[in-house]
N, C-alpha and C positions, 0 to 999 in steps of 0.2 A: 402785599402791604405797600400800602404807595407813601411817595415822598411827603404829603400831608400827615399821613398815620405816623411817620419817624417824629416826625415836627413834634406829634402833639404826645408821643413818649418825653423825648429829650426838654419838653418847654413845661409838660403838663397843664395845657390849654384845656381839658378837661381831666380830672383826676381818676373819674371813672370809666372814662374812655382808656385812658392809658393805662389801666390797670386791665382789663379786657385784654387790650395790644398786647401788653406783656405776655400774657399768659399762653399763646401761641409759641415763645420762643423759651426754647429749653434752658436755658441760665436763669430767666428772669422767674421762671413759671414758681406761682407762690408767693412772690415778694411784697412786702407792705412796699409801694412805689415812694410813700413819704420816707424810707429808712436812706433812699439814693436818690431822694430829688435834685438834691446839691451835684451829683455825680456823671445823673444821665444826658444832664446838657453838655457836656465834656465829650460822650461820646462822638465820634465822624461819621461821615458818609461817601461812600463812593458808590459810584455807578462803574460799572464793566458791564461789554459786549463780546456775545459767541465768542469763543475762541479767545477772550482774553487769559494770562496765566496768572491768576491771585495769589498761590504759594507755588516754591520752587526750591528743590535740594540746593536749588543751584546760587541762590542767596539768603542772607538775612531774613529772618520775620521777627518781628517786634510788635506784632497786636494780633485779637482774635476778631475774626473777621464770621458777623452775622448774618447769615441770608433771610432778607427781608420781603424780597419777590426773587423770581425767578431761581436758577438752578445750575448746582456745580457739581461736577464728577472729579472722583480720586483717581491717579492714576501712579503707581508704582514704576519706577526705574527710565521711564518716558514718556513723551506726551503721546507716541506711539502704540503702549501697551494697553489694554482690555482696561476700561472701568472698574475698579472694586467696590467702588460704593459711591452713591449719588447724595445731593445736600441738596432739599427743599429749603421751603422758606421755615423757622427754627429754626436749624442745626447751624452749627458751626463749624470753623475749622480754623484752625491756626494753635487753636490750645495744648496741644503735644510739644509741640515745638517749644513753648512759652516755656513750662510748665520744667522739660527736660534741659531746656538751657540750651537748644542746641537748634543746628540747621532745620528747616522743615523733612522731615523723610519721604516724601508724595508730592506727586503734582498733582494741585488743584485750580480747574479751569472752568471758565462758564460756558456751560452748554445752554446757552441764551442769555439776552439782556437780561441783567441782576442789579438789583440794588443791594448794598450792603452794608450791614452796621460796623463801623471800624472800633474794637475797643482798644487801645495801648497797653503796656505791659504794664506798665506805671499803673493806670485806671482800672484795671483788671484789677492788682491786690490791693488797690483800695476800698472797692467792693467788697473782695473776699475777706478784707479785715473790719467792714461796713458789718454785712449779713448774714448771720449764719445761714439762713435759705441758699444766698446765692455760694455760698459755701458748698453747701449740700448738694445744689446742683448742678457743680462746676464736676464734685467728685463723679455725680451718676452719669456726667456727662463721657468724661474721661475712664470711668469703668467700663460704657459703653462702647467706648471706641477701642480700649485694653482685648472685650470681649472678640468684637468685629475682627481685628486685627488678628486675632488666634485662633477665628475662624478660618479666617483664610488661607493662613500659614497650616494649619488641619489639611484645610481641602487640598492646597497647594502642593505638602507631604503626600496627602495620596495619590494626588494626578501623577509626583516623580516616581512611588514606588511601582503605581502603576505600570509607569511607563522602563521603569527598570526591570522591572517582570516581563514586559514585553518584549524589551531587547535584548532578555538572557532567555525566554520560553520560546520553545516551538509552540507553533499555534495549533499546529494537528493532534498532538500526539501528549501534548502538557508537559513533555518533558524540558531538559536545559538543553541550549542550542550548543552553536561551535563556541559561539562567542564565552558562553557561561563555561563550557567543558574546558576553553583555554584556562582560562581563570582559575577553577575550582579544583582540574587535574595536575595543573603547574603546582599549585600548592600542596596537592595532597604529597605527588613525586617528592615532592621536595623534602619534607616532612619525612617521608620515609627514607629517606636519604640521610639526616640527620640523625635519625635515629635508630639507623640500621633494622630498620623494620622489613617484612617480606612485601611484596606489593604485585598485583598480576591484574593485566587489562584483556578484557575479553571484547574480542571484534565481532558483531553477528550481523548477518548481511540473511535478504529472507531471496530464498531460493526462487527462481525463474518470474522474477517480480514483473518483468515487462511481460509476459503473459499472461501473469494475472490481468495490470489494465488494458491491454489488449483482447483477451476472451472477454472480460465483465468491464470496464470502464473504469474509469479513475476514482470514482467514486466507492468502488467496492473495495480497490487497488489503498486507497484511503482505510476504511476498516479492517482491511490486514491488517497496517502499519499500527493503525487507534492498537486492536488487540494485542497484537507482538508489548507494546508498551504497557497496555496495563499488567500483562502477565511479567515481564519483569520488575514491574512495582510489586508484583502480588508474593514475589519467589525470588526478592533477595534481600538482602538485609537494610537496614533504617540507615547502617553507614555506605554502603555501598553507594556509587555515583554513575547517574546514567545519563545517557543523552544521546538524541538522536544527532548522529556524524553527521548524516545526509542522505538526501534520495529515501530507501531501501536499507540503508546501516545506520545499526546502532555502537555506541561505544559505552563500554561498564568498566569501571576501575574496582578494583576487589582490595580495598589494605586489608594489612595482618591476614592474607592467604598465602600459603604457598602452593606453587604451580599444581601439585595434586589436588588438594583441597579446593582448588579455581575449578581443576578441571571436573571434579565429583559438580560441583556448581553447573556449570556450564552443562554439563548432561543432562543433569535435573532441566533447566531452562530449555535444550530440548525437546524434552520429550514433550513437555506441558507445550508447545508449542505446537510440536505433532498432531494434539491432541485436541486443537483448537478448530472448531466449522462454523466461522463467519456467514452470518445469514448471509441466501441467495449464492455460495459458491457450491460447487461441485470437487474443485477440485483440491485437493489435501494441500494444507500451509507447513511448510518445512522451514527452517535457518539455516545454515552453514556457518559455525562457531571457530574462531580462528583464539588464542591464545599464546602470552608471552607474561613470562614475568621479569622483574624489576631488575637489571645489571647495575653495577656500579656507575659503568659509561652512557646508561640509559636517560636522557630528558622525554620528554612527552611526546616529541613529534619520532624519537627513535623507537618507543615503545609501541607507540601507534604503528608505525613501519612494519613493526615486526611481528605484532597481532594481525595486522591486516595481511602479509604473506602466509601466516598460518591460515587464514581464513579462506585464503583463495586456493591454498593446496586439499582446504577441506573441502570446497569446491570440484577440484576437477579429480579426487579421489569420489565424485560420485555423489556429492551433494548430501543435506541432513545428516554430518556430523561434525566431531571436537575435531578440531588439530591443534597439534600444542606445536610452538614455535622449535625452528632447529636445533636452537641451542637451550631451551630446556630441559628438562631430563623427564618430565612424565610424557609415556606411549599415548600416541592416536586413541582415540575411540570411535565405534563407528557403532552405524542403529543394532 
């Protein structure tokens, strides 16, 4: 829209022409133009260039600013951050601001020379107490931008859960990492700590792992580990907490078990392990199960200690079986 077409809105140089113009631009769209002929010569104008800032958190706004040519992009928290929404010639911007009484929330800048219609706050609800159209299209305006805004804030929720999934998930294997296992086993300890609950961590580490990727490649060395994990989703319980430790080991917190009851667990898991033939291997997948339960003087990184010693005596007793830590009271088991 050029600086002739504003002229012949605000002056009404032709009546029918400016009723046309209007109707390009979302507030006016509808309006008998004779209801604010008194009003539209009132409106301003400003020209801005690339890069100039037309709303800013970072001051006052006191009118709504109409794009008549050219084109503005929104930008959240900096003039640095990602575009969330662009303003052709129609749309507006400044009305949130107005509207809430408060600083602008976004930066909006022209991404090219712009002409723009300046309204005042003042002239803004004279209008609105003018028209009921412009009434009406002040709210679709403003519902519109309510919508947009809750879009984003959606999309923006899932990009963070995403990304909070990410950084508590292993990516091989789906299970919770270190990071997540700090977090979720601190709490449970704890918990059973307060309430004098029983509590037992089972360490499994998978038997002569570097030959597996050595005989078949990392990739096969890979669907051990995938299966090791689904088979403990598949054979333990919904409260049970697991998570791959690292490498080759995994770690499982068991509440409300005591060390027998862990260790019945822990053989079950096992065998079904035993019992696993990942395409393209030859050769039999085994665990070594290390077991400790809960002390009074126990936190997470001592219980870990103490399952993983049991793990490694189950280890060099000869590989694919339980051992339960020294100072619990339930016997070894072995295949």
């Amino acid at each position: 829209m050029s600086i002739a077409n504003l002229e012949a809105i605000r002056y009404g140089i032709d009546t029918d022409f400016r009723q046309s113009l209007l109707q390009g631009i979302a507030l006016f769209r509808g309006i008998d133009t004779d209801s604010l002929s008194d009003l539209l010569p009132q409106c301003g104008r400003i020209d801005v260039q690339k890069g100039d800032v037309v709303l800013s958190p970072e001051r006052e706004n006191h009118c709504v600013y109409v794009v008549l040519s050219g084109r503005l992009s929104v930008h959240l928290g900096s003039l640095d951050a990602p575009k969330i929404a662009d303003l052709g010639p129609g749309a507006c911007a400044g009305e949130m601001s107005l509207i809430e009484d408060k600083d602008p929330s976004a930066f909006v800048v022209a991404t090219e020379p712009s002409h723009l219609m300046v309204i005042s706050h003042t002239l803004l609800w004279r209008m609105v107490d003018r028209s009921h159209t412009f009434c009406k299209n002040l709210l679709i305006v403003l519902s519109e931008r309510v919508r947009s805004d809750n879009e984003y804030i959606a999309n923006s929720l899932g990009v963070l859960r995403q990304a909070e999934r990410s950084a508590q998930t292993d990516a091989l294997t789906g299970l919770g990492n270190r990071h997540w296992m700090r977090t979720m086993f601190e709490r449970e300890v704890t918990r059973a700590l307060h309430s004098n609950k029983a509590l037992c961590l089972m360490m499994i580490d998978v038997d002569s792992f570097k030959a597996f990727n050595d005989q078949y490649g990392h990739i096969a060395g890979d669907s051990v580990l995938v299966a090791v994990a689904e088979t403990l989703r598949e054979y333990l319980r919904p409260t049970d907490l697991v998570a791959r430790f690292g490498g080759d080991e995994f770690a499982v917190l068991l509440p409300d078990l005591h060390i027998k009851q862990a260790r019945q667990t822990a053989e079950r898991i096992r065998q079904q392990i035993a019992g696993l033939s990942p395409p393209s291997l030859t050769t039999a997948v085994t665990v070594s199960i290390g077991l400790a339960d809960r002390t009074q003087k126990d936190d997470v990184a001592t219980l870990v200690q103490r399952a993983d010693a049991a793990m490694y005596h189950a280890k060099e007793a000869g590989r694919n079986r339980v051992a339960v830590a020294a100072d619990s009271i339930a016997p070894e088991s072995n295949p």
